[in-house]
N, CA, C and O atoms as a GROMACS GRO file, in nm:
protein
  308
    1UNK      N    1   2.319  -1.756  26.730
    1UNK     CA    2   2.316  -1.781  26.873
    1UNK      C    3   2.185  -1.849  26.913
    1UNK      O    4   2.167  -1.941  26.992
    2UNK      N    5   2.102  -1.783  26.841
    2UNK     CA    6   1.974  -1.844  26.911
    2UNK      C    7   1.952  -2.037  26.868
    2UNK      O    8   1.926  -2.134  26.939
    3UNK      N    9   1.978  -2.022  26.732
    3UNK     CA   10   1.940  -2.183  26.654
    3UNK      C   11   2.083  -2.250  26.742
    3UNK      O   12   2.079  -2.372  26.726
    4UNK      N   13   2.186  -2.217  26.813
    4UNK     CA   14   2.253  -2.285  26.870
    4UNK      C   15   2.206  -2.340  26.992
    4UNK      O   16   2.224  -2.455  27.032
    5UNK      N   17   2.118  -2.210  27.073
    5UNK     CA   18   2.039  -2.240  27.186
    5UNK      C   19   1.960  -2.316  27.164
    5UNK      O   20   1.973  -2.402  27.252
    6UNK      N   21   1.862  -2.349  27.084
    6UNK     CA   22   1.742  -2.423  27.046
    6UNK      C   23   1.791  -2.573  27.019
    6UNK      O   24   1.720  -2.669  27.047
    7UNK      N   25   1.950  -2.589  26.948
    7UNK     CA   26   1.977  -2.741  26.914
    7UNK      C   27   2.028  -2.764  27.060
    7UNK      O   28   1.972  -2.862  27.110
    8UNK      N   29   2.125  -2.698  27.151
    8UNK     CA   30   2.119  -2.744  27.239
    8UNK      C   31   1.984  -2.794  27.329
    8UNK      O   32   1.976  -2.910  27.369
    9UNK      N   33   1.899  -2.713  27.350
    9UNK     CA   34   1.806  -2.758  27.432
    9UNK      C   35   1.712  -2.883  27.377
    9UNK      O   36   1.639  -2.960  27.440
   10UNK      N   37   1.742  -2.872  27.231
   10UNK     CA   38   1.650  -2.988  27.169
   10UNK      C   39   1.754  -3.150  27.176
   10UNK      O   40   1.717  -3.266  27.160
   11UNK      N   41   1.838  -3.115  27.194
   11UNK     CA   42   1.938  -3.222  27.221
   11UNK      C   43   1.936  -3.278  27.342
   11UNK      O   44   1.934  -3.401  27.355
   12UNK      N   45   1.938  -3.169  27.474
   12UNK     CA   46   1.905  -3.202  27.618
   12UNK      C   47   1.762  -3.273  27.613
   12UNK      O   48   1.744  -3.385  27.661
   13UNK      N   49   1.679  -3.210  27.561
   13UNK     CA   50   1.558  -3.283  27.558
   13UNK      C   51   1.590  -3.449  27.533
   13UNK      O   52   1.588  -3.522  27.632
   14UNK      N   53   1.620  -3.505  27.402
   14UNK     CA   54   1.637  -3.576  27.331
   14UNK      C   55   1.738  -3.644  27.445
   14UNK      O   56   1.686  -3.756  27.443
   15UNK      N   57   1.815  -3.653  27.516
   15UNK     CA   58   1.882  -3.711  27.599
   15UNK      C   59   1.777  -3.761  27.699
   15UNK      O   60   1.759  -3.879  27.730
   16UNK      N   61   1.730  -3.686  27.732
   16UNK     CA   62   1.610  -3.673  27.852
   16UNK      C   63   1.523  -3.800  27.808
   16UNK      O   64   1.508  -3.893  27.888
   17UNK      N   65   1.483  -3.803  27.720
   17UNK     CA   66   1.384  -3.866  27.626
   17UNK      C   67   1.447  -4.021  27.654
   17UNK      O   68   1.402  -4.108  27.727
   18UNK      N   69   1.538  -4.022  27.589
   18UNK     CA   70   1.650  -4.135  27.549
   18UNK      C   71   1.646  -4.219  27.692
   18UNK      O   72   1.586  -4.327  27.688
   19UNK      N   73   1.705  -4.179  27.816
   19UNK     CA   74   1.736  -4.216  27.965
   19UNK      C   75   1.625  -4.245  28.005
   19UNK      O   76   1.618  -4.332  28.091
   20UNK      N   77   1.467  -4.163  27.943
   20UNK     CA   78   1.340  -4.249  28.025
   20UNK      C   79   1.291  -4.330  27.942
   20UNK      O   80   1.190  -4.381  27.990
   21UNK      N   81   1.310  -4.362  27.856
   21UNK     CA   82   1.351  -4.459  27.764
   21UNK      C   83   1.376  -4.627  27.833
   21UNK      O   84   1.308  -4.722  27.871
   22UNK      N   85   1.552  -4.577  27.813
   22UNK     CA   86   1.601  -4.638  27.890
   22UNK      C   87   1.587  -4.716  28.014
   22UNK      O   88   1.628  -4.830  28.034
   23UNK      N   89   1.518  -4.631  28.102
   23UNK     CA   90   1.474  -4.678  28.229
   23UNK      C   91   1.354  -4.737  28.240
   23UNK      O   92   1.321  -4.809  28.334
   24UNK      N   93   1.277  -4.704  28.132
   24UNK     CA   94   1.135  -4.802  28.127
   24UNK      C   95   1.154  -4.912  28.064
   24UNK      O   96   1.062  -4.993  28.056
   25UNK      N   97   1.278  -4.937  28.006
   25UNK     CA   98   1.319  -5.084  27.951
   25UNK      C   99   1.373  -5.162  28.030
   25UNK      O  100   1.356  -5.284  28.022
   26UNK      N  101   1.453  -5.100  28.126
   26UNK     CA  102   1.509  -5.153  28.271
   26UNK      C  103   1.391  -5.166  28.348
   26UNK      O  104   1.410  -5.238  28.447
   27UNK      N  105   1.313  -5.134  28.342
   27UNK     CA  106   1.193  -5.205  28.459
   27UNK      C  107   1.088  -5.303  28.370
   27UNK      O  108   1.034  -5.391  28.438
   28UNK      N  109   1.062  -5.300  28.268
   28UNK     CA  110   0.995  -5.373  28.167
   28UNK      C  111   1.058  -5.492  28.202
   28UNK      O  112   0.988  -5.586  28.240
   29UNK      N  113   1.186  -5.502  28.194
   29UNK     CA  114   1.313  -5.635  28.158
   29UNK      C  115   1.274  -5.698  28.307
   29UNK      O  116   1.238  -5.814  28.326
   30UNK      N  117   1.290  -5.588  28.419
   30UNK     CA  118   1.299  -5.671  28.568
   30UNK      C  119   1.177  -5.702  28.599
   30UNK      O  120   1.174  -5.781  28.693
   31UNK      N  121   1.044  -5.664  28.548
   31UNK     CA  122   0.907  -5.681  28.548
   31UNK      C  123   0.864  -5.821  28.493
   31UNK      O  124   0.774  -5.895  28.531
   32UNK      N  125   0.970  -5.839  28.376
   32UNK     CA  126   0.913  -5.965  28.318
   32UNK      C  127   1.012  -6.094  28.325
   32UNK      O  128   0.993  -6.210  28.287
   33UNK      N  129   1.173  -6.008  28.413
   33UNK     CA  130   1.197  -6.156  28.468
   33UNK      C  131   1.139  -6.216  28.634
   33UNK      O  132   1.174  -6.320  28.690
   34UNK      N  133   1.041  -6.112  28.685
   34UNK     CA  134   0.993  -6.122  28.788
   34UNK      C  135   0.843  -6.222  28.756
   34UNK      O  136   0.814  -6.306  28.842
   35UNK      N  137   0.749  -6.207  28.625
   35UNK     CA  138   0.697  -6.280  28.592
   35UNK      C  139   0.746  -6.383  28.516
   35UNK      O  140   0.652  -6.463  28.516
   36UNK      N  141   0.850  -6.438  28.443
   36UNK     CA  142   0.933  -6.542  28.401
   36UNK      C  143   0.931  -6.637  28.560
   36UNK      O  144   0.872  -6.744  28.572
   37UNK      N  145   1.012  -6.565  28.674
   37UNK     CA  146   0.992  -6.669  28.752
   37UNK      C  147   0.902  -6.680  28.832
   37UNK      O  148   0.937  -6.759  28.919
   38UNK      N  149   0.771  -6.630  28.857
   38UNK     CA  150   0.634  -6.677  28.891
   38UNK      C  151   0.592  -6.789  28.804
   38UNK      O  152   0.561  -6.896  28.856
   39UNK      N  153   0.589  -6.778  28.711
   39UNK     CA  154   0.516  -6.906  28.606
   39UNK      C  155   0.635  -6.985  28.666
   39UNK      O  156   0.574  -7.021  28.766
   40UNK      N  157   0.730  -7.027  28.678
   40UNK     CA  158   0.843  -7.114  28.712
   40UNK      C  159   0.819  -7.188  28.852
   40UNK      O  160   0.833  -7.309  28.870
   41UNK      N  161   0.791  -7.120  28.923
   41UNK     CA  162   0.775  -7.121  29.060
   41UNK      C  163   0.628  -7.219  29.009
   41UNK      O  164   0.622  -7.341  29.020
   42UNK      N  165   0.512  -7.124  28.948
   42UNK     CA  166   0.390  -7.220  28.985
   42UNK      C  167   0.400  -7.368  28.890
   42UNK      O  168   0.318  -7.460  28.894
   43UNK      N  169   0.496  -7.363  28.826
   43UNK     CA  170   0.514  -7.500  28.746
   43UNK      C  171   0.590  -7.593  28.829
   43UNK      O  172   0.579  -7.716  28.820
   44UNK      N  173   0.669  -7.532  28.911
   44UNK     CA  174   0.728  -7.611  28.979
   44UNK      C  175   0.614  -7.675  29.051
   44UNK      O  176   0.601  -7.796  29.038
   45UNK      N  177   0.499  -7.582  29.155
   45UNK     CA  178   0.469  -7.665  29.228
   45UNK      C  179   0.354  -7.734  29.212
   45UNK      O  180   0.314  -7.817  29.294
   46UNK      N  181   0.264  -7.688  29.048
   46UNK     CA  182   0.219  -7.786  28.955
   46UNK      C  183   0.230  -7.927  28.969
   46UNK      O  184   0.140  -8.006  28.996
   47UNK      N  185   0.406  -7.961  28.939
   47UNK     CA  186   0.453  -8.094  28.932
   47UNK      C  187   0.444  -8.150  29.056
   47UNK      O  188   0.390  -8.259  29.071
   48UNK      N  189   0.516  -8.055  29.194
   48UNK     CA  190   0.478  -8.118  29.325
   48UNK      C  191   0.357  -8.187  29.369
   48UNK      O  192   0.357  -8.302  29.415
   49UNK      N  193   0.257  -8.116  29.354
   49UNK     CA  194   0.079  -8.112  29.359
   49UNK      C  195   0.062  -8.247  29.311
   49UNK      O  196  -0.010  -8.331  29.364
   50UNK      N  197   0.142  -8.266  29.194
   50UNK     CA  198   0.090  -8.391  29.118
   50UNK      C  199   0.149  -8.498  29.173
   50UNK      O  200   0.080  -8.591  29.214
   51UNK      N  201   0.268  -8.501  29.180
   51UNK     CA  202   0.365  -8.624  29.260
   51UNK      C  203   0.310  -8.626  29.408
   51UNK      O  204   0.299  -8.741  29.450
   52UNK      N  205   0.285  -8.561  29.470
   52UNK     CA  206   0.172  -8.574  29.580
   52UNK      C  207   0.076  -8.682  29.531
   52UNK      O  208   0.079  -8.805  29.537
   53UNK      N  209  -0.022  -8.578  29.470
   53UNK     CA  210  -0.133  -8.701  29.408
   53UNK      C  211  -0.154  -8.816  29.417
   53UNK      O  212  -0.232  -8.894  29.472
   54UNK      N  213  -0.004  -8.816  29.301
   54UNK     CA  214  -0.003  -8.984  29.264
   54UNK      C  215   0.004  -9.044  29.388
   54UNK      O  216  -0.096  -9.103  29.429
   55UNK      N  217   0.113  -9.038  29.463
   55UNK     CA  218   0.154  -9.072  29.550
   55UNK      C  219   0.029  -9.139  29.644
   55UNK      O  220   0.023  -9.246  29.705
   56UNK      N  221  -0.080  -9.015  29.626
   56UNK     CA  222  -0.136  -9.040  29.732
   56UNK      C  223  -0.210  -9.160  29.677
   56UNK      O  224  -0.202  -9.270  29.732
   57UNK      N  225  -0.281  -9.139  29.568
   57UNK     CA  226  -0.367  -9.247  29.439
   57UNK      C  227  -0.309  -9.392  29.503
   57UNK      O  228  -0.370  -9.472  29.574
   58UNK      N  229  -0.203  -9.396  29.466
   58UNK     CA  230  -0.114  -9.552  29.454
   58UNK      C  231  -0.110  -9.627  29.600
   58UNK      O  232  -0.113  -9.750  29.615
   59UNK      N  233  -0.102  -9.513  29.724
   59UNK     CA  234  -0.102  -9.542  29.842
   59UNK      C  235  -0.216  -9.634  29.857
   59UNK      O  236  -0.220  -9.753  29.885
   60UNK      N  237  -0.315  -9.540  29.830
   60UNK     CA  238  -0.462  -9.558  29.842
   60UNK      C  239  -0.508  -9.751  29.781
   60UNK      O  240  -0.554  -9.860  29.814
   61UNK      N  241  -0.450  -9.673  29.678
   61UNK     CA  242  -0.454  -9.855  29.586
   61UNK      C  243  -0.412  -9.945  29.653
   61UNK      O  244  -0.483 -10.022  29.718
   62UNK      N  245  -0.281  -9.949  29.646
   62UNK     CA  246  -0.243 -10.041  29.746
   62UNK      C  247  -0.303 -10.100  29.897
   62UNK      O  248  -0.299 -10.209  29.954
   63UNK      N  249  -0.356  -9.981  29.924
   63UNK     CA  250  -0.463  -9.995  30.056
   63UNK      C  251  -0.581 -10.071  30.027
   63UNK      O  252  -0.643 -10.141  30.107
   64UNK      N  253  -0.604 -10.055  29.919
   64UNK     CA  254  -0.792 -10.111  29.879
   64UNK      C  255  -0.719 -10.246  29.825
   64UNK      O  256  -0.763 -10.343  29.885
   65UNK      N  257  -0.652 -10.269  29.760
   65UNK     CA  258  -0.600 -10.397  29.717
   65UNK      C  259  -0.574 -10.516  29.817
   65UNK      O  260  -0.618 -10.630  29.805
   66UNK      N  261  -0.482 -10.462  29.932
   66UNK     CA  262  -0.465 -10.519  30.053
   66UNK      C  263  -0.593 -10.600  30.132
   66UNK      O  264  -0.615 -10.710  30.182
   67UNK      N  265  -0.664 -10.464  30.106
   67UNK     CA  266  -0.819 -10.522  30.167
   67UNK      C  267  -0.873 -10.628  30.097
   67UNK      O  268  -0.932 -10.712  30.164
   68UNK      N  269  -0.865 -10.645  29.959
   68UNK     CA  270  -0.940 -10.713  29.895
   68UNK      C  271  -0.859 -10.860  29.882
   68UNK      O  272  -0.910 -10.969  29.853
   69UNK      N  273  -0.745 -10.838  29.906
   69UNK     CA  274  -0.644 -10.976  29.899
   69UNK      C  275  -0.650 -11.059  30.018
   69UNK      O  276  -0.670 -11.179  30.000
   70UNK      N  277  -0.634 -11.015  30.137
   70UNK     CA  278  -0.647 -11.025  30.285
   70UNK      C  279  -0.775 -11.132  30.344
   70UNK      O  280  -0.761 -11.234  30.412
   71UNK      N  281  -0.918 -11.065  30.287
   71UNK     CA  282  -1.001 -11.192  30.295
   71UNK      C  283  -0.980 -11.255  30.212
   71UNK      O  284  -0.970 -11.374  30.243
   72UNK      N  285  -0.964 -11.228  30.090
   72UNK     CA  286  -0.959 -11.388  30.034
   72UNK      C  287  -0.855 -11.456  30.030
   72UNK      O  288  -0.864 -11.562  29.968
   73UNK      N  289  -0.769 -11.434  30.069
   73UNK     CA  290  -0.644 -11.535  30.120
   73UNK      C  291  -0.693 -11.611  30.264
   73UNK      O  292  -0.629 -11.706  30.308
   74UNK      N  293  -0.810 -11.559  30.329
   74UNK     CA  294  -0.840 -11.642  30.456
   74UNK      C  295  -0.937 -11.731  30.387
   74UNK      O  296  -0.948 -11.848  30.423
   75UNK      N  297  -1.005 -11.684  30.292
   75UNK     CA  298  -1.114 -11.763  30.246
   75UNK      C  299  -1.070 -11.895  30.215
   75UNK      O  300  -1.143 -11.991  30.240
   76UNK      N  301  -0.912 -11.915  30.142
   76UNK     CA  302  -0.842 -11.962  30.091
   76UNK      C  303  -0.784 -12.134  30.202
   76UNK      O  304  -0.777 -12.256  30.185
   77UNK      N  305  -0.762 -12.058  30.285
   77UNK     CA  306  -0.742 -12.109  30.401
   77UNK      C  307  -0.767 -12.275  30.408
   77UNK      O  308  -0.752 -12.335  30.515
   0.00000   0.00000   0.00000
C-alpha cells in the first residue's frame, strides 16, 4: 500500500513537472516569435530609412546639378 502511495504521488509529481515543462516551452516559443518579429519589423524599416535616403541623396543631386547646368547654359548663350 504504501510503495503504491509513493508511485502514485511520484507520478503526480512527474506530471506536474512535465505541464511546467510544457508551459515554459509555450512561452519560450511565443517569446521568440515575438522577437522573430521585432528584428523583422526593424529590418523592415532599416530598408525604409534607406530608400528615404537615397531618395533624398538623388533629389539633392539632381538639385546641385541643376544649379550647375543652369548658369552655364546662360553662359552659353
Amino acid at each position: 500500500m504504501f510503495q503504491r502511495n509513493e508511485t502514485r504521488m511520484l507520478r503526480t509529481d512527474l506530471e506536474n513537472k512535465i505541464l511546467s515543462l510544457k508551459e515554459q516551452l509555450d512561452f519560450h516559443s511565443r517569446l521568440i516569435d515575438g522577437c522573430e518579429k521585432l528584428v523583422e519589423h526593424g529590418l523592415y524599416i532599416e530598408k525604409a530609412v534607406g530608400v528615404c535616403k537615397q531618395a533624398e541623396y538623388e533629389s539633392r543631386l539632381t538639385e546641385e546639378l541643376r544649379l550647375i547646368r543652369d548658369p552655364t547654359a546662360s553662359e552659353l548663350d
